[in-house]
N, C-alpha and C positions, 0 to 999 in steps of 0.2 A: 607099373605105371598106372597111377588111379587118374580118376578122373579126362581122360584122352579123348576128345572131342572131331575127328578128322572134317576137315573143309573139303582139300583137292590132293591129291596124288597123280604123278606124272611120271613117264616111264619114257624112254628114250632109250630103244636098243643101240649098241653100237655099227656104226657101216660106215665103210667110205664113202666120201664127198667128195670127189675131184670134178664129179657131172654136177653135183648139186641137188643132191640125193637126199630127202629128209624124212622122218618117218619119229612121230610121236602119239602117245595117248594118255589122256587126262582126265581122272576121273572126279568130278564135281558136284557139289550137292547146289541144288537146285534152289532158287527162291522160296518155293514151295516145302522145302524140303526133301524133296525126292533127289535122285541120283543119277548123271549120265554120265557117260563113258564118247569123248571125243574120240576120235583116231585120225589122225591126219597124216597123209603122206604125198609126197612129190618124187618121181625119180627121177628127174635131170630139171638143171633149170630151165630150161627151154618149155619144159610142158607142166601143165598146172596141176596147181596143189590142190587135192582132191579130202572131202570129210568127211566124215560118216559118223554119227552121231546115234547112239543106243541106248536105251532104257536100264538101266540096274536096280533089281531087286534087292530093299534098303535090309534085308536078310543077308543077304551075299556080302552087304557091304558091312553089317556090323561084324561078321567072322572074320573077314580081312581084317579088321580094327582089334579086334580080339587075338587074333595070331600077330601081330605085327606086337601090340603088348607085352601075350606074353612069351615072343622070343627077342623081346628089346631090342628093336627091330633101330631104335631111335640109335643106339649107342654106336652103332655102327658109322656112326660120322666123325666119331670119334679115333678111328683109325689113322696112320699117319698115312703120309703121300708116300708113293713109290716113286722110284726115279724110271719108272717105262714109259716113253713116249715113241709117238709114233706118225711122223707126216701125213697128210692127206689121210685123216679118219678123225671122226667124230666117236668118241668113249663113251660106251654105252653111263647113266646117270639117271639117278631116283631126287624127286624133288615131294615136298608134302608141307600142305601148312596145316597147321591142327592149333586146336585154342587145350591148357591145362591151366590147370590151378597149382600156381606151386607159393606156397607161405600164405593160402588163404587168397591170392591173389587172381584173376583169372585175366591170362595174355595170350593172344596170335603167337604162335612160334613158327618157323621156316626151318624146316629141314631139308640138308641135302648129301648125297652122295655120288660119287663118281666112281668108273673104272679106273681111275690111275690112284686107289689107293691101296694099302698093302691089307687081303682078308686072309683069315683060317678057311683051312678046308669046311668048318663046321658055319663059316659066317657064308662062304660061297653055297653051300648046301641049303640053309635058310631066304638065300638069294632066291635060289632057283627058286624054291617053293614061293617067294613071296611075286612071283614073274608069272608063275602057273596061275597062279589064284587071280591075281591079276586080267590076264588073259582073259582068265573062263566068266569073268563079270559082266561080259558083251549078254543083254539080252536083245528083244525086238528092237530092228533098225529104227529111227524117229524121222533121220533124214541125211539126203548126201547133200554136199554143197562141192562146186568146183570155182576153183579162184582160179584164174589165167595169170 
């Protein structure tokens, strides 16, 4: 995958929701061009949604972009749906928009993935790793915020 440009990446583990339990993180390149890492989470509705906001080292972020390449990371949306559902939980799901050139062309693309589709042992393996990396891009705090 030449020319692969990433904007944001979002990460959404899966958990039950029955309280209203929510928990994502979003990693974004900056005006400036720099890079941070939101995290937001709520655990019931009743009490507020809490954020915490971190610095990433635009190093860490090109390796991510580089592993996500070259294990074509993108193709993976290209799996079919499973038939497993499950009441009362929210499926863990990978969201990303990135700009490519493809025919000389250069466009916004949205990618996405979810848990209710069918992977390989080998696509769940590059999951995981793509979750790790993920993860460890938290550097210094910038700021929390709580919304009521």
């Amino acid at each position: 995958m030449k020319d692969f440009s990433l904007h944001r990446l979002s990460y959404s583990p899966g958990y039950g929701d029955m309280l209203g339990q929510y928990e994502s993180s979003t990693l974004q390149k900056t005006p400036d061009g720099g890079w941070t890492l939101a995290c937001t989470r709520r655990e019931r509705h009743d009490l507020p949604k809490v954020t915490a906001t971190y610095a990433v080292d635009h190093r860490v972020v090109a390796e991510l972009t580089t592993f996500i390449a070259e294990n074509n990371i993108l193709s993976l949306e290209k799996r079919p749906q499973s038939n497993l559902f499950v009441t009362d939980y929210h499926p863990w799901g990978w969201h990303m928009d990135y700009d490519a050139t493809t025919f000389g062309k250069r466009e916004r693309k949205y990618w996405r993935i979810e848990e209710h589709q069918r992977y390989s042992t080998r696509d769940y393996k590059i999951l995981n790793e793509l979750r790790e990396r993920f993860e460890a891009l938290r550097g210094e705090k910038i700021s929390e915020t709580t919304e009521e």
